[in-house]
C-alpha positions as CSV (number, residue, x, y, z in Angstrom):
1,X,-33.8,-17.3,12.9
2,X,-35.2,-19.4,15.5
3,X,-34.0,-18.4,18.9
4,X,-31.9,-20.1,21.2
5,X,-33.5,-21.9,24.6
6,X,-31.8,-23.9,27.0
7,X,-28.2,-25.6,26.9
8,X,-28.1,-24.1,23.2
9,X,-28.4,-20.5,24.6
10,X,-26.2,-21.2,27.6
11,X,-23.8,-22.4,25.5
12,X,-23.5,-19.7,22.8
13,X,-23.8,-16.9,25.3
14,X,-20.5,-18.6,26.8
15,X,-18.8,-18.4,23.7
16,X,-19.8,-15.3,23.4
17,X,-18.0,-14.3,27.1
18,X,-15.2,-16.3,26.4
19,X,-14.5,-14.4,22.6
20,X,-15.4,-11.1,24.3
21,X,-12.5,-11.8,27.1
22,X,-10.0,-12.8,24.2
23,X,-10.8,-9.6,22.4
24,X,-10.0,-7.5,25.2
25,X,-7.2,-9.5,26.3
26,X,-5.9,-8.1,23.0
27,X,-3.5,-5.4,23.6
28,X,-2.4,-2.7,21.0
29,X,0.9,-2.1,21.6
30,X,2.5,1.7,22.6
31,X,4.1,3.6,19.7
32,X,7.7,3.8,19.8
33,X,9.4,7.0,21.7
34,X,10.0,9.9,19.0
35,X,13.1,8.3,17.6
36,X,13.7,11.6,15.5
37,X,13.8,13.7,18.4
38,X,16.4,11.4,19.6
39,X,18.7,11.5,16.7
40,X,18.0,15.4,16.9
41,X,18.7,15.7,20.0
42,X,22.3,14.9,19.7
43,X,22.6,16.4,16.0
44,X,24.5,19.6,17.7
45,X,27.0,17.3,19.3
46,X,30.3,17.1,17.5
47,X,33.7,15.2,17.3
48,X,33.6,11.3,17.8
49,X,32.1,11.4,20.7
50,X,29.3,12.5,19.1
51,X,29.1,10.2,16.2
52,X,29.1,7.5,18.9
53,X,26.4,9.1,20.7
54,X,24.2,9.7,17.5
55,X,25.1,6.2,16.7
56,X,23.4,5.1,19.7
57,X,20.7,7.0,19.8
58,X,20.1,5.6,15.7
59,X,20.4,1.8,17.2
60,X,17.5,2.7,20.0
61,X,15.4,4.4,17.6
62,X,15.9,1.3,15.2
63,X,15.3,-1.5,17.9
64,X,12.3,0.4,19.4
65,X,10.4,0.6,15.8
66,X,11.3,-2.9,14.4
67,X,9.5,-4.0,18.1
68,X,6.5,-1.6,17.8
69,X,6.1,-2.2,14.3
70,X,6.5,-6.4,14.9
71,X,4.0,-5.9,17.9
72,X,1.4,-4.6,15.8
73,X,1.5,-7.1,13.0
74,X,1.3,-9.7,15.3
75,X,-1.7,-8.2,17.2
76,X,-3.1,-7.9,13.4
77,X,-2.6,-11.6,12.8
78,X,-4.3,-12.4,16.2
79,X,-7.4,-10.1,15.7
80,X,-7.7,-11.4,12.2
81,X,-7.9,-14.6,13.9
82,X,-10.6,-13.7,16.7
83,X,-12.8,-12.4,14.0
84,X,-12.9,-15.7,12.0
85,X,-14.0,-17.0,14.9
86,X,-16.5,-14.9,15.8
87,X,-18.1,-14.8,12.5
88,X,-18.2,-18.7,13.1
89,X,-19.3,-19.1,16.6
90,X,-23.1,-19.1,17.0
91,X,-24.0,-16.4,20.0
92,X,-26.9,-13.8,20.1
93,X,-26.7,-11.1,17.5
94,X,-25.9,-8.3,19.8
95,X,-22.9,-10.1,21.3
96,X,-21.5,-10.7,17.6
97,X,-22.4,-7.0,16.4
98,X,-20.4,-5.6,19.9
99,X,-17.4,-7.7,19.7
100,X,-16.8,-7.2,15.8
101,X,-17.1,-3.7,16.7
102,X,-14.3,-3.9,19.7
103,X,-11.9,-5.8,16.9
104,X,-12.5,-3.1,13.9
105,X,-11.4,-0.5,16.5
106,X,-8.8,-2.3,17.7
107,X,-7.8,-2.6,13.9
108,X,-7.9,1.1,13.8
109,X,-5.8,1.6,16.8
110,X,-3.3,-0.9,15.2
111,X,-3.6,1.4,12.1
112,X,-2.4,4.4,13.9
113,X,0.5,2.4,15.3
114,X,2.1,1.0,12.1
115,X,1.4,4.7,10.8
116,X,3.9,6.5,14.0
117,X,6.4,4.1,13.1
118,X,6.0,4.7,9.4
119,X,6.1,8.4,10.3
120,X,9.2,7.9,13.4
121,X,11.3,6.1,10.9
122,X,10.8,8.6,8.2
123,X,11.8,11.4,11.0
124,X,14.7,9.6,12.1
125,X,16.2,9.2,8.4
126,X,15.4,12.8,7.8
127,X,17.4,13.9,10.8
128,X,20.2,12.0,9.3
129,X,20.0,13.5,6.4
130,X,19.6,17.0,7.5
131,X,23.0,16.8,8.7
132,X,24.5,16.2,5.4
133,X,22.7,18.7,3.6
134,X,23.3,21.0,6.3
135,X,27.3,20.1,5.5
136,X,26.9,20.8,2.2
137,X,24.8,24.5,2.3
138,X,27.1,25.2,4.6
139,X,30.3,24.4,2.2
140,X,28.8,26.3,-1.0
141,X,27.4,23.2,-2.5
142,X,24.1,23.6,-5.0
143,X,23.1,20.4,-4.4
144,X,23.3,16.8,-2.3
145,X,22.6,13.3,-3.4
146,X,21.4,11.4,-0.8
147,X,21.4,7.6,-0.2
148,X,18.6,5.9,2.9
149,X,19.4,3.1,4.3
150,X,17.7,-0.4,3.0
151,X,14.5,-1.1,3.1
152,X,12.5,2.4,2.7
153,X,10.5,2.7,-0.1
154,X,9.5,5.9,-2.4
155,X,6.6,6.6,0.3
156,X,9.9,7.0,2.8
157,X,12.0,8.6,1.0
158,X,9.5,11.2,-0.3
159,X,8.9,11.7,3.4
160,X,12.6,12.3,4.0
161,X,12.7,14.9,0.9
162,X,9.6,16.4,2.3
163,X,10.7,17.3,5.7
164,X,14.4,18.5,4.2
165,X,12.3,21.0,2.0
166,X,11.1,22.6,4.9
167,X,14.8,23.7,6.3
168,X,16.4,23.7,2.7
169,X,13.7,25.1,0.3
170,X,16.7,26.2,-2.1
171,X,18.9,23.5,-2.5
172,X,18.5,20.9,-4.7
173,X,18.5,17.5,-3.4
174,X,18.0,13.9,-4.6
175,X,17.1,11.0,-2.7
176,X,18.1,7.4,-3.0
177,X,17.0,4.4,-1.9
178,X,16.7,0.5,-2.2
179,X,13.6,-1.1,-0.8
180,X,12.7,-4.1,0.8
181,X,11.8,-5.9,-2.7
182,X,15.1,-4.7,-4.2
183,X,13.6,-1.8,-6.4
184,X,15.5,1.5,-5.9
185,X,13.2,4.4,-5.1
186,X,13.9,8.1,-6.1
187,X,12.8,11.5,-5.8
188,X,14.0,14.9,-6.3
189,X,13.5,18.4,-5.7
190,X,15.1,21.2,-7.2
191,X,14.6,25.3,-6.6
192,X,12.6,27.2,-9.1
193,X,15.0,29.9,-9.3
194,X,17.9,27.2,-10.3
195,X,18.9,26.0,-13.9
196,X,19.1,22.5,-12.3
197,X,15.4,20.6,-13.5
198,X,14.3,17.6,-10.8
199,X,12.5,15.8,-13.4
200,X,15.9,15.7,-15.7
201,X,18.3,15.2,-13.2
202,X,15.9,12.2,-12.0
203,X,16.1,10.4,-15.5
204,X,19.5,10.6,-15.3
205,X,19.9,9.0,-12.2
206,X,17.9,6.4,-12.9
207,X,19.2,5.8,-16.3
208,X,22.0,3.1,-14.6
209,X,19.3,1.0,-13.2
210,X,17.1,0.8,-16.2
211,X,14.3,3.1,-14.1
212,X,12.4,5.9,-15.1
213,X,10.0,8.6,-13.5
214,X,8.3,11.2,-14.0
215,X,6.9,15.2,-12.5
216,X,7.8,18.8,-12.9
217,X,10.9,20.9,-13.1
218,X,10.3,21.4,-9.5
219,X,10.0,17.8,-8.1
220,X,10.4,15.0,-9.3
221,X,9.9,11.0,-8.3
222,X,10.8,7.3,-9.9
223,X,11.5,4.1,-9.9
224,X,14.2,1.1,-11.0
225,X,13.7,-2.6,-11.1
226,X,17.8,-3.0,-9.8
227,X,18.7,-1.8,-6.7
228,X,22.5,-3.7,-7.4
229,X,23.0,-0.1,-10.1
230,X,22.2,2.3,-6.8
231,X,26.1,2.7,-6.6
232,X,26.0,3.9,-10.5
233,X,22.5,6.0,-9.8
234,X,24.6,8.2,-7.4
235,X,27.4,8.2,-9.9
236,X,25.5,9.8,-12.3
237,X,22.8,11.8,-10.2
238,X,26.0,13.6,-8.9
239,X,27.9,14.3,-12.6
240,X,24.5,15.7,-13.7
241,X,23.8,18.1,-11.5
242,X,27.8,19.1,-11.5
243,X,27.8,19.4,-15.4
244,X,26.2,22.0,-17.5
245,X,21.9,22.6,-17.4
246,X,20.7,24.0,-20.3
């Protein structure tokens, strides 16, 4: 490649200033404050008092991920957009090399972001949901359905069943959810020592919603194409693991 003299020079180690400023002008945005430890914070507190307060605490925890996670796709958009123009703006290699190498880790950074909210909205649903199996250990009962709210998907909710194993190894829980796409996501876990079977009681939850899914005794995790049978998924995930397991 020929190199650059005079006005051509000037003028594409300008660009190269002005792309460089607009790089770093792009900010990554802070992860959210732990929204689970705010939820668990409160998760002692009874009466209605307390469901007010943990209700608060869940509308903070929601507001402050939704503006993270919006944050970061917008600073995606933008660097996607720098990079176009940096692959198209003629300036000395080294200037090019340097500024692609400021966006990728800026992507990276951006990565990490949409990852803590991924992983602060998972904790938050979990310390939901530890409540309610809590409840239901602590009333005798062998197992607990549980629905998420809308919009997680089976990466979420197999979060969610994966921080409740830690506190309820033995208890058998399923998880319910419909996603952003209107697919219902599911996955189980049962105790070895139990006559309840995760990847049985799974089928038979997903049997309303024309799903199916697949795994071991142990654990278990699926799929539907109709979210509109989740109400009949935790009808029958619930008379399945109440009847008989042969």
């Amino acid at each position: 490649m020929t190199a650059l003299t005079g006005e051509a020079a000037a003028a594409a180690h300008a660009a190269a200033a002005e792309l460089g400023a607009a790089v770093r002008r792009l900010d990554v945005p802070a992860s959210p404050a732990s929204p689970a430890a705010a939820v668990a914070a409160v998760v002692g507190v009874v009466g209605v008092a307390g469901e007010e307060v943990r209700g608060e605490a869940a509308e903070a925890a929601v507001a402050a991920e939704a503006a993270a996670q919006a944050a970061a796709v917008r600073a995606q958009a933008q660097a996607q957009a720098l990079r176009e123009r940096v692959d198209q703006t003629l300036m000395p290699a080294h200037a090019k090399t340097a500024l692609r190498n400021e966006l990728a880790a800026r992507d990276r950074a951006l990565g990490r972001l949409l990852r803590d909210v991924a992983a602060a909205r998972i904790g938050r649903h979990a310390a939901v949901a530890e409540r309610q199996v809590a409840a239901a250990v602590a009333a005798g009962e062998a197992f607990s359905v549980l629905q998420l709210p809308d919009g997680v998907d089976g990466g979420g909710a197999q979060g969610v069943l994966r921080a409740l194993q830690k506190a309820h190894a033995s208890h058998a829980m399923l998880v319910l959810a419909a996603d952003a796409h209107g697919k219902v996501a599911c996955v189980a876990s049962t105790p070895a020592t139990g006559a309840l079977q995760a990847n049985l009681w799974l089928a038979a939850a997903l049997a309303p919603c024309g799903g199916r899914g697949g795994g071991k005794p142990s654990f278990a995790q699926g799929s539907a194409p109709d979210a509109g049978a989740l109400p009949a998924a935790i009808e029958a995930a619930r008379a399945f693991a109440a009847g008989p397991q042969t």
